[in-house]
C-alpha positions, 0 to 999 in steps of 0.5 A, a space after each residue: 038353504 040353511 046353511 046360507 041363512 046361517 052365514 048372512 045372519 052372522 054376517 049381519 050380526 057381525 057388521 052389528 057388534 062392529 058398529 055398535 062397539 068399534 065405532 063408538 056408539 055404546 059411549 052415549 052419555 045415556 047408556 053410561 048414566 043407566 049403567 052406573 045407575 045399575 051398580 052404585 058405589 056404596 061409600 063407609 059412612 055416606 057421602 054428605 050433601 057438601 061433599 055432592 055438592 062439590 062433586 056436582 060442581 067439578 067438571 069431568 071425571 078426571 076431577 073428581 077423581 082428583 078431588 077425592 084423592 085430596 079428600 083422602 090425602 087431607 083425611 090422613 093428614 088430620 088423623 096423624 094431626 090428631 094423633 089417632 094413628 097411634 105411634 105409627 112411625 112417619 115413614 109408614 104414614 107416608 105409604 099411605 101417600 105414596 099409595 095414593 099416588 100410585 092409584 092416580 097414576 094407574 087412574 091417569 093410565 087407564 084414562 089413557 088407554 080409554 079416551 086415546 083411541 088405538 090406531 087400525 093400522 098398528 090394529 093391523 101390523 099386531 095382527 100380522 105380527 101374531 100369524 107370522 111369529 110362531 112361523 119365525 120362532 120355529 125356523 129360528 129354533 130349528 137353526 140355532 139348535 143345529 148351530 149349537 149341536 154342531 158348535 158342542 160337536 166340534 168342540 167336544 172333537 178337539 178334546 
């Protein structure tokens, strides 16, 4: 009877997960404010109310993601400008901006993977493909180490 129980509860909390997660129903917009209300980004030297004000006004993450990649882009611009990087050799400077981009192309990339969903059917296929490989790899293994051993056998008789 225990047994039983313990089946039709994982059951239950199977189907649970399922909903929940695959189905998207932890993305609501209130599980997302309390969880980044949970882990705040401290920023160096604080954010200044203008700065607030900008990112309350832009719309989406993916601008404000932009609009803090201008600030830092604009920031290393002033400070060469200034001359308080010393006598670093433009090439180097230019890194920076190099570095820049690259973290919003891996952001870009990220955004991808999150918001585009992943089809069940190719789900499915990488499945399929998971169990059957190892199976194919073996015989695969097995026949080109015949094919080899007797390849090197038959060339090592003509000498």
């Amino acid at each position: 009877m225990s047994y039983h129980l313990t089946i039709l509860f994982l059951i239950c909390f199977c189907f649970l997960v399922f909903r929940k997660f695959f189905l998207g129903l932890t993305r609501t917009h209130m599980s997302r404010t309390l969880y980044n209300a949970a882990r705040p980004f401290r920023v160096i030297g604080g954010v200044s109310d203008a700065e607030i004000e900008f990112l309350q006004a832009a719309r989406g993450p993916l601008a404000k993601v932009a609009l803090c990649s201008m600030w830092l882009q604009e920031f290393i611009t002033r400070e060469y400008m200034a001359g308080s990087t010393g006598k670093v050799a433009p090439p180097i400077l230019s890194r920076l901006y190099q570095f820049t981009s690259d973290g919003m192309i891996g952001y870009n990339q990220a955004r991808k993977v999150t918001y585009i969903p992943f089809p069940v059917s190719l789900c499915f296929a990488v499945g399929a493909s998971r169990r059957f490989l190892p199976v194919a790899n073996r015989s695969a293994n097995r026949f080109s180490h015949a094919f080899y051993s007797s390849h090197t056998r038959k060339s090592l008789s003509l000498w």
